[in-house]
N, C-alpha and C positions, 0 to 999 in steps of 0.2 A: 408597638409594644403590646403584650398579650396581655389581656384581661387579668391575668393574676399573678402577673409581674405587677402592674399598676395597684393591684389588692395587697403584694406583700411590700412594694415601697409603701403605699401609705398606713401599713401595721408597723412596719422597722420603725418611721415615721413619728408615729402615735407612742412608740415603747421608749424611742430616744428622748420624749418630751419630758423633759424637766423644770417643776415649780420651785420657785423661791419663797421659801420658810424660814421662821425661824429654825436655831439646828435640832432641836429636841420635839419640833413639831410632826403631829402625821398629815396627810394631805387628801382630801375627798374634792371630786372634780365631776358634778355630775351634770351634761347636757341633752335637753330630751326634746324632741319636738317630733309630733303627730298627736296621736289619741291612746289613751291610756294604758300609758309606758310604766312603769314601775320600777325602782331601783333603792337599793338599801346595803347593809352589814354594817362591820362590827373593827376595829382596833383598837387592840390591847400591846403596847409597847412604843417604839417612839421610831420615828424617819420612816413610817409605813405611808405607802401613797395606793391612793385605788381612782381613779378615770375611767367614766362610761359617758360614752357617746351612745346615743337611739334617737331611729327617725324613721319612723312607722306607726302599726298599733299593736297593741297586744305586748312588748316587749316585753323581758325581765329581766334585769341584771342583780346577782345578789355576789359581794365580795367580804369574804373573814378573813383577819391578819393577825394572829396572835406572834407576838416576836419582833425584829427591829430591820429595818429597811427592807422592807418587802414591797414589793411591786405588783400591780394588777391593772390589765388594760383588755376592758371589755368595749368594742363595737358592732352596733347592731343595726341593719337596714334592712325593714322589711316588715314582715307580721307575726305574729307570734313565737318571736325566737327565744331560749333560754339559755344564758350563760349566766355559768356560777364556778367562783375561785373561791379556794379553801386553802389558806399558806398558815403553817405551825412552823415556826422556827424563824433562820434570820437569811438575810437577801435571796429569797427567793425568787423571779418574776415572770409570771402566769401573764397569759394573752390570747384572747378570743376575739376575733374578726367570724360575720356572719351576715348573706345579703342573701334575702329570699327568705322564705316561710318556715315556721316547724321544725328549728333544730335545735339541738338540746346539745350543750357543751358546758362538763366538769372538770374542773382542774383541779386535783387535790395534791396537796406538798406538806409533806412530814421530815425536815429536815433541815438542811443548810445547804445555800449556794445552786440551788436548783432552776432550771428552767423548762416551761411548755409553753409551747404555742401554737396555733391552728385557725384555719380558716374554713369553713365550710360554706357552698356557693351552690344555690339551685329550690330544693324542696325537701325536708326532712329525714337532714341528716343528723347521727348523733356520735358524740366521742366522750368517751369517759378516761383522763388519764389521773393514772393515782400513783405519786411518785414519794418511797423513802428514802430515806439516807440523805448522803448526800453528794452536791455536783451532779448530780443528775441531767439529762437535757433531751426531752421528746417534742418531736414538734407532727405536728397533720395536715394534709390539705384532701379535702371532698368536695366533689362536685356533684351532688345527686339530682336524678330525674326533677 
């Protein structure tokens, strides 16, 4: 099995994972281990969930959810990687997968029913996806030097 067949089963993986709430609850799931990882944001609305995994240093995950069942699933291995999701509306689900150093990955959603997701693997890659409307669905994979 290829390197990023095993990368994108354990993001389908990590996206499929579903917490038990109450029904009007939002869900934050943050697990960090290395040296000074960093992780934060914001929801405003209700059945919003955000999950970040990091295990390195330098990390940073930052997730905003204004609106209702939105979804965000940020993982990071590696050293200073940056991934940040930005969902305005309602079930959106954004998802960044990222091993190796120096990349930088935006997910931004202004809408309903949208989905991105992407994985970048190597040394300093960056992707910025800004998705309106709605039913939208972009996804990436990079592999750089």
């Amino acid at each position: 099995m290829t390197r990023s067949s095993i990368i994108a089963a354990a993001f389908a993986a990590a996206v499929g994972y579903a917490a038990v709430a109450p029904a009007m609850a939002n869900d934050v799931n943050i697990e960090q281990y290395g040296w000074r990882n960093s992780a934060g944001g914001a929801q405003h609305g209700y059945r919003n969930r955000i999950h970040f995994h990091q295990d390195g240093r330098f990390n940073t995950a930052i997730g905003q959810q204004y609106g209702h069942r939105n979804l965000s699933v940020i993982g990071q291995q590696g050293v200073n990687n940056h991934g940040a999701t930005y969902q305005y509306g309602n079930r959106n689900a954004a998802g960044i997968g990222q091993f190796g150093s120096n990349h930088t990955a935006i997910l931004t959603q202004d809408g309903n029913g949208n989905i991105a997701a992407g994985v970048q693997v190597g040394h300093g890659c960056n992707a910025d996806i800004s998705q309106g409307g709605s039913v939208n669905v972009a996804a990436f994979v990079q592999d750089c030097p």
